[in-house]
N, C-alpha and C positions, 0 to 999 in steps of 0.2 A: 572526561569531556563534559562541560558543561551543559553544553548543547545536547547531551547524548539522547534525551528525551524531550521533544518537545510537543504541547498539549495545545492545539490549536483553539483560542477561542474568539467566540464573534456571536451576536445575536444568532444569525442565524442559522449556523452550524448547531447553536442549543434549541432552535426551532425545530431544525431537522430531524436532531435525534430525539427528540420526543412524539412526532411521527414513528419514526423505526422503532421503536419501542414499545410505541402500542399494540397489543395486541388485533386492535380494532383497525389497525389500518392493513388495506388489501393490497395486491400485487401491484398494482398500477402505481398507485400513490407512493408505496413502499420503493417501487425505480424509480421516480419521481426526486423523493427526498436523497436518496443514495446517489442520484445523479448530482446533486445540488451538494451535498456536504461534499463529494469527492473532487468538485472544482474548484472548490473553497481549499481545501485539503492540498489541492496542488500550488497553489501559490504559494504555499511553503515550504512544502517537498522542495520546490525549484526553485527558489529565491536566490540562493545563490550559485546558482551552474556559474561556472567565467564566461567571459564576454571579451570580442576582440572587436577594434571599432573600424567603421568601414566607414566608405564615402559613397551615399544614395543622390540621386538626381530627385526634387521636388516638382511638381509643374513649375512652381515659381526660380530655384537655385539650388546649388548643392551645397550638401549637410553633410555633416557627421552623425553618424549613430552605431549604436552595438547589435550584434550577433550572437547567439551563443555558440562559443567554441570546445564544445564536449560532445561526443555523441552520447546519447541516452537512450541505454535499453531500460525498457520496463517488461517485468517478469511476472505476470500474473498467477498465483497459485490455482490450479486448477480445483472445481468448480466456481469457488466465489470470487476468485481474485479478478475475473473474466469483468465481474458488474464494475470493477473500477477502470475500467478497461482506455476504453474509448473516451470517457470525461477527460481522464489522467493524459493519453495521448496525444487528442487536440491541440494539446498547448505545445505541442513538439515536432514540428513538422520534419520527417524523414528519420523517425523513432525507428530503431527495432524492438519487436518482440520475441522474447523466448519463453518458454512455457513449462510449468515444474506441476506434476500430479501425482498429490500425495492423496492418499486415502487414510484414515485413522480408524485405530481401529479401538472400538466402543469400550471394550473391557480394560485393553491398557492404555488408552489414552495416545499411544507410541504411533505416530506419524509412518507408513511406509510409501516409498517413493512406487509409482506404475508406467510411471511416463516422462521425459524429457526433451527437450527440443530449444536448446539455446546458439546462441548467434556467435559468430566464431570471434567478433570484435570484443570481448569484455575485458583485456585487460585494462585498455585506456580509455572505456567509456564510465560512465555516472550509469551504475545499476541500481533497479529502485522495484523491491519486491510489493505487490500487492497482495493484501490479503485481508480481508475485510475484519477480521478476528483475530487479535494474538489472544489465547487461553491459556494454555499450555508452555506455549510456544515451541511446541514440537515441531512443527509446517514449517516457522521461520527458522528454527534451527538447521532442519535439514537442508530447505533452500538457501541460505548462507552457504552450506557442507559446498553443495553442488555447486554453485555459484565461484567458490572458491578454488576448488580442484577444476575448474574451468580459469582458474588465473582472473579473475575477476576482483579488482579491488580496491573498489570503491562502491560500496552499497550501501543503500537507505531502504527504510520498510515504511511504507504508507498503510495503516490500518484504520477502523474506525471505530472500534472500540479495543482497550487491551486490559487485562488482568495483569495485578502488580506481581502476579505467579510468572507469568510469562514474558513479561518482562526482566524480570529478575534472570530467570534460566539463559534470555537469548544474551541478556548482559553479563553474564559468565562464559557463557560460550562465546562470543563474537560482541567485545564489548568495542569494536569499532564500526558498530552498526547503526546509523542513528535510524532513531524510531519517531515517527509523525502520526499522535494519534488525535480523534477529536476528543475524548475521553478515554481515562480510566478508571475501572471501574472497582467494586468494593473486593471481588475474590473471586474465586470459581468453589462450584458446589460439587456435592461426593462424585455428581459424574462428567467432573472436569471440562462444566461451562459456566461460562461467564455471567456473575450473578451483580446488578440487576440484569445487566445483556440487553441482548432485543430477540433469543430465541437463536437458532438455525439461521445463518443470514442468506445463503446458499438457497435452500427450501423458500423462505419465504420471497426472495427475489424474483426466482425462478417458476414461483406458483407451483414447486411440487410439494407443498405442506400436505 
């Protein structure tokens, strides 16, 4: 698939992530920019959902115009996936949400699942996993698994930075997944983060650095 990775660019998505990267920037500013790159980030996660056209009353006459006609759950991975959350779903009004918590674990890198909670509709909706970091691509691998043995199938990954490591692994595993990043980045370091990165994006979000 051509499309299978696409790298969203724009002034000011490169504005953003040079905030998020700083180390010198604080909590506030830090959801700030992360609220602003992930609205940006959705106009092309969703650019193409289908659309069926209806007929609306203006004050002045009626018109034609489109709908989208998919339903769209969006899957946030637990803890960080949460901060993409609410920007991403705005633009969807009557979204559902299901929820995937994986915890990693530090030595091996290996993703394990703790928690799940998804919506019984996902064979014939647009799934669209959040996760502010593909690294590994452990998180997304799994949440694909899960997503999948739920009959789900049609998913897209909105991330905001990814390692070409982790990318590479989720496009062996589930290479019909398209990936929406704002960047990718040079590699991951000996203990499997994303180097240059922006740190923890979970941690620093959430102000528990």
């Amino acid at each position: 698939m051509a499309d299978a990775v696409s790298v969203v660019e724009h002034p000011l998505v490169e504005n953003a992530l040079v905030a998020l990267r700083s180390v010198g920037t604080g909590t506030d500013e830090f959801r700030r920019h992360a609220r602003l790159l992930t609205l940006i980030l959705a106009f092309h996660v969703l650019r193409d959902l289908p659309t069926r056209q209806v007929r609306v009353e203006t004050p002045l006459e009626e018109t034609e115009g489109h709908v989208i006609d998919r339903s769209v759950i969006f899957v946030p991975v637990l803890r960080a996936g949460l901060a993409m959350l609410d920007a991403m779903s705005d633009f969807v009004p009557g979204s559902k949400v299901g929820f995937v918590g994986l915890e990693r674990d530090e030595k091996t890198a290996i993703a394990h699942s703790y928690y799940q909670k998804l919506p019984a509709q996902l064979e014939n909706a647009e799934t669209i996993i959040l996760d502010p970091m593909l690294a590994t691509g452990g998180s997304a691998i799994a949440t694909a698994d899960l997503l999948k043995e739920s009959r789900a199938s049609r998913i897209r990954l909105a991330c905001i930075v990814a390692a070409p490591e982790g990318i590479a692994a989720l496009r062996a595993k589930h290479p019909d997944v398209r990936i929406f990043t704002a960047a990718i980045d040079d590699s991951l370091n000996e203990r499997k983060f994303i180097v240059p990165g922006l740190g923890d994006f979970g941690d620093r979000y959430f102000g528990t650095t």
